[in-house]
N, C-alpha and C positions, 0 to 999 in steps of 0.2 A: 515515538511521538504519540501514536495511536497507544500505547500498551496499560495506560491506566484506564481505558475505554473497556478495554479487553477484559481486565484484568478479573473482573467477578468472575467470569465464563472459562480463564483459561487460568493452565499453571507454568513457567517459566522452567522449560527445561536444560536449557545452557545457548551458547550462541550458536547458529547455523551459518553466518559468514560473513563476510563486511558488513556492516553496519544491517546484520538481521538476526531475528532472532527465534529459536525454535519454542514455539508453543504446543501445547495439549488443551484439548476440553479437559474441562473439568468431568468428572463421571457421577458428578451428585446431581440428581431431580432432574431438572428441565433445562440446567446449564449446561448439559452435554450436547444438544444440539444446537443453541446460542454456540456456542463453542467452536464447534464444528464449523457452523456459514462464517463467521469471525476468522479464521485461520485458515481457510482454502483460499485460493487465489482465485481459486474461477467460479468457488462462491460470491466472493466478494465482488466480479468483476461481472456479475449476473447485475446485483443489486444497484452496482453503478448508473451501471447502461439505461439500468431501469429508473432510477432515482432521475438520471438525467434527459432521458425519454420524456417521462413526467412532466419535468420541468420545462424543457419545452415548448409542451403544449399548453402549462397553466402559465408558467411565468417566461417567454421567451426574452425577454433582455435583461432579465436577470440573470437567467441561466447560459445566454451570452457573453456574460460578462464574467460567470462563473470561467466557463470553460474557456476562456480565453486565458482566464489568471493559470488554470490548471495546464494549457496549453504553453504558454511560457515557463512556467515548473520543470514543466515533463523535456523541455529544449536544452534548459539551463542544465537540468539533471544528465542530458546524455553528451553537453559538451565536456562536464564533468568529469564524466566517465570516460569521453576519447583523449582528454589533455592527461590523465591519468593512466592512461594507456601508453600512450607517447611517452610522458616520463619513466613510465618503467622499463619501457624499450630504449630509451635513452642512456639510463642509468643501470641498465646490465651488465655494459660492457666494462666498466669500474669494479 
């Protein structure tokens, strides 16, 4: 979804697992470190924390409102993942 965001900074090196995919900086000029905070998971989840720190304090019911949508994402996303799990446990014995 994000990957045409990426996409100047990194290069697609084949998939890494369900629905993910393994990326590279790019190693040309000043893209390798764009590259870098884009592709680390605990780079990115520095900038979040931060972006939503921010917001907070300048915009708080905006950013209430934010993280409430992302709140419900992040719910849907792991019933997702347990009825998914259940199905596979289910469907092994076949």
């Amino acid at each position: 979804m994000t990957s045409p965001l990426r996409a100047p900074f990194t290069r697609y090196v084949g998939p890494q697992g369900a629905a993910e995919l393994h990326e590279e900086a790019r190693p040309e000029g000043g893209k390798d470190t764009v590259g870098e905070l884009v592709t680390c998971p605990f780079c990115v989840s520095v900038w979040v924390a931060s972006t939503l720190t921010a917001g907070r304090l300048l915009w708080p019911r905006a950013t209430r409102t934010a993280m409430g949508a992302l709140t419900s994402l992040a719910g849907a996303d792991a019933l997702q993942l347990a009825y998914g799990a259940l199905m596979g446990r289910a469907t092994a014995d076949e």
